[in-house]
VMD Tcl script that draws the C-alpha trace (Angstrom):
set ca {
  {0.00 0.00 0.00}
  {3.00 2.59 1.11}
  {4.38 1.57 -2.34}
  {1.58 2.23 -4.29}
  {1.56 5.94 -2.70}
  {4.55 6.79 -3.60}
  {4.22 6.22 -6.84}
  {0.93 8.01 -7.00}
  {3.06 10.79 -5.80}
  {6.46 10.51 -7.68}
  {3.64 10.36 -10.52}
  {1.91 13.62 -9.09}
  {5.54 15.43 -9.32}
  {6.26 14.25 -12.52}
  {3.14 15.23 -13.83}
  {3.24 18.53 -12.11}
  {6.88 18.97 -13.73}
  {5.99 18.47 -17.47}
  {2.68 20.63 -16.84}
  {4.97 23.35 -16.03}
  {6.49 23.05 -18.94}
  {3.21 23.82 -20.85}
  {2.10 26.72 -18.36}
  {2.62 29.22 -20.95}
  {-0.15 27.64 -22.67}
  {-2.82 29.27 -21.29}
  {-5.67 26.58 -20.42}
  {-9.28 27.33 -22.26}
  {-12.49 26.32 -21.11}
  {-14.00 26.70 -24.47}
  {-11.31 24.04 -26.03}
  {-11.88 21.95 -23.01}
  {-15.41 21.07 -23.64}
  {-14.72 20.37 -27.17}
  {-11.40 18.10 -25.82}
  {-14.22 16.40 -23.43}
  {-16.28 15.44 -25.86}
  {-13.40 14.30 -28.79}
  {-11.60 12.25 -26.07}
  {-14.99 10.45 -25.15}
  {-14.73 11.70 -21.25}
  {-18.47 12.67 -21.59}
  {-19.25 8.68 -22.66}
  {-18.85 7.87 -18.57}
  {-18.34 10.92 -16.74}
  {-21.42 13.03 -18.42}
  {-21.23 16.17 -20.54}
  {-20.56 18.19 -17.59}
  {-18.68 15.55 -15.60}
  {-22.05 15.23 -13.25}
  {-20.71 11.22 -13.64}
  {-22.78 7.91 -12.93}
  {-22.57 5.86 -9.92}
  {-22.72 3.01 -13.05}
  {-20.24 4.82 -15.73}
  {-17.78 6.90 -13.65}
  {-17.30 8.97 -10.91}
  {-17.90 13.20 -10.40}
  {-15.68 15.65 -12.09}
  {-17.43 18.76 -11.65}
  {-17.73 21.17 -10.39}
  {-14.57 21.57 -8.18}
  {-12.34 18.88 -10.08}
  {-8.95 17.72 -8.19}
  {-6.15 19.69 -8.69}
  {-4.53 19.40 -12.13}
  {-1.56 17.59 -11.17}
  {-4.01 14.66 -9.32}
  {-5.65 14.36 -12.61}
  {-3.17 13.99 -14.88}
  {-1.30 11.28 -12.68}
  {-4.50 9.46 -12.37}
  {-5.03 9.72 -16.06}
  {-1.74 8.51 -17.24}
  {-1.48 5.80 -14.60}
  {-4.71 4.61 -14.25}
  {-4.98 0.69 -13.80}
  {-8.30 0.44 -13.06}
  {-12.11 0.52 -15.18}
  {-10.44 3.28 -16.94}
  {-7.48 3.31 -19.54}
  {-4.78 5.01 -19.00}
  {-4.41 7.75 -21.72}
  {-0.74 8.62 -22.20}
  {0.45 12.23 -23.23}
  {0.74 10.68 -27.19}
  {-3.18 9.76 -26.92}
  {-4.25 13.07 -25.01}
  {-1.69 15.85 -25.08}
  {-0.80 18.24 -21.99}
  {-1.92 20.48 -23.67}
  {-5.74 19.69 -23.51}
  {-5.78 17.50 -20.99}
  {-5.38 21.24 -19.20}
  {-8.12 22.14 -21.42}
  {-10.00 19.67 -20.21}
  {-9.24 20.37 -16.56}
  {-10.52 24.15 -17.31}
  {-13.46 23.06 -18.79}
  {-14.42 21.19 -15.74}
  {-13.55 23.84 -13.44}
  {-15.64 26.17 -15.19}
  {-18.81 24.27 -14.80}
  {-20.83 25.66 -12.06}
  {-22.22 24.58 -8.81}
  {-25.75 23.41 -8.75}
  {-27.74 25.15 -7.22}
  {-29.31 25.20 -3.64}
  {-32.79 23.55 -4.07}
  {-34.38 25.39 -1.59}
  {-33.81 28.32 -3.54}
  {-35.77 26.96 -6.59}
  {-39.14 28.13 -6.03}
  {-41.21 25.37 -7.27}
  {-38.93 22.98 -5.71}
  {-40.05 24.54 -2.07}
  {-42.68 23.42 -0.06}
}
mol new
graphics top color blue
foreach p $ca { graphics top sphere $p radius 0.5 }
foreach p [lrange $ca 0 end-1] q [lrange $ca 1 end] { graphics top cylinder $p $q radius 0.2 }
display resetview
């Protein structure tokens, strides 16, 4: 178990290191949803990440922090593939990550009037 967190964080670090590499790309939202759908993400997680307790979990809003994601992406070994930087570039996988962070909270039922009793 000790093992296996290490390498989820020697793979956080690395991650983190050839992200910085792309931070002069500046991430967009906009090319993030379009990434989302082209990569198939929406096919378990939902068009807004919302996910499926069947298909895969929540993205959205409030995603993990870029650096989580993309080591869990690249190293995943479970339901989902991992999807190496040839497959899905840094690039817009940071896209991505925008786009998710952009979605908005839902909001508060009881401040939906016809929701109120």
């Amino acid at each position: 178990m000790h093992s296996v967190r290490r390498y989820l964080r020697l793979a956080a670090v690395a991650a983190g290191l050839v992200l910085a590499q792309s931070a002069a790309h500046a991430a967009d939202a906009a090319k993030g949803k379009q990434n989302f759908m082209k990569y198939g993400c929406w096919q378990c997680h939902g068009t807004v990440g919302q996910g499926s307790p069947v298909t895969g979990p929540k993205l959205a809003p409030n995603p993990m922090p870029l650096e989580a994601m993309s080591a869990f992406i690249r190293n995943s070994n479970r339901t989902m593939p991992p999807y190496r930087e040839a497959v899905l570039p840094n690039e817009d996988l940071a896209d991505i990550h925008a786009y998710l962070s952009s979605v908005p909270s839902s909001p508060d039922p009881n401040s939906i009037d016809i929701l109120k009793n």
